[in-house]
N, C-alpha and C positions, 0 to 999 in steps of 0.2 A: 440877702438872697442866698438858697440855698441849692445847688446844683451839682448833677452829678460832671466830670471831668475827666480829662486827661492831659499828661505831661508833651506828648507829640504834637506838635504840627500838622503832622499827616492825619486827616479825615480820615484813614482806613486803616488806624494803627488798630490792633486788635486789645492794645492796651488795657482797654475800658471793659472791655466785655470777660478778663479770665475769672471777677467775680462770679460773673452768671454763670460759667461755664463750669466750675466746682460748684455752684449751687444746683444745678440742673442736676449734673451727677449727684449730688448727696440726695436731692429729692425724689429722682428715681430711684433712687438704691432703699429710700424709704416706701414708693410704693409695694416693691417689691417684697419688701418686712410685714406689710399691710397696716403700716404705721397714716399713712397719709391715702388718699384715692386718685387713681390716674386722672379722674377728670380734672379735681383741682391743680394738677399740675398743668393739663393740659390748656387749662382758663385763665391758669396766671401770666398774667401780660406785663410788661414796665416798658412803654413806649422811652424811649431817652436815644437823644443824642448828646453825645459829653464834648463838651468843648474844648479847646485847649486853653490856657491863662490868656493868651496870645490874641484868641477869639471873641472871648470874654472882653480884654482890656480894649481892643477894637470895636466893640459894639455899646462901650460905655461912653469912646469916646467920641464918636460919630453921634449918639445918642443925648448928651450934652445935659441931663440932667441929674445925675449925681457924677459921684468920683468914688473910688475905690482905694478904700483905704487896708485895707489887706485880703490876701485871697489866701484858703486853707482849705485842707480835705478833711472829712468827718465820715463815722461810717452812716450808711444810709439803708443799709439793706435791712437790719431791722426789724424797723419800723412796717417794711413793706409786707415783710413776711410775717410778721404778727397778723395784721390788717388782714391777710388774704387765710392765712394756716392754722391761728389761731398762739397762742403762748406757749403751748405745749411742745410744739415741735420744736424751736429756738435750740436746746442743750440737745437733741436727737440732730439736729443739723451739725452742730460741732462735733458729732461723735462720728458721724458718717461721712 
């Protein structure tokens, strides 16, 4: 299973979200180049809530049919931004 996450306890760490938040800015800053179109930004949605390990190892165990034999983070962003932007933008998001 693969999930997005966080290292906090706290439900309201902001942890999870400073990906989005440098992706937001690089993506407007490519509307703005006329690289990308406001709406597609405006369309692109990623419902998530991130768990903590803590969350996660509690609802496996409550849950009683598997076990968890190691948890780790990957990137995940992506794939999502392909999906929604297209391949092209990928190395224009690093650069921005």
């Amino acid at each position: 299973m693969i999930l997005m996450g966080r290292r906090s306890k706290d439900p309201w760490s902001k942890e999870a979200c400073y990906i989005w938040e440098l992706m937001a800015t690089a993506l407007n800053h490519m509307v703005l180049q006329g690289i990308i179109k406001e709406e597609q930004v405006d369309t692109f949605n990623v419902p998530q809530y991130a768990p903590s390990p803590f969350e996660v190892k509690l609802e496996v165990l409550k849950e009683e049919s598997f076990i968890i034999n190691s948890l780790c983070m990957r990137a995940v962003a992506e794939p999502l931004l392909v999906s929604h932007f297209g391949e092209a933008i990928i190395e224009e998001i690093a650069i921005n």
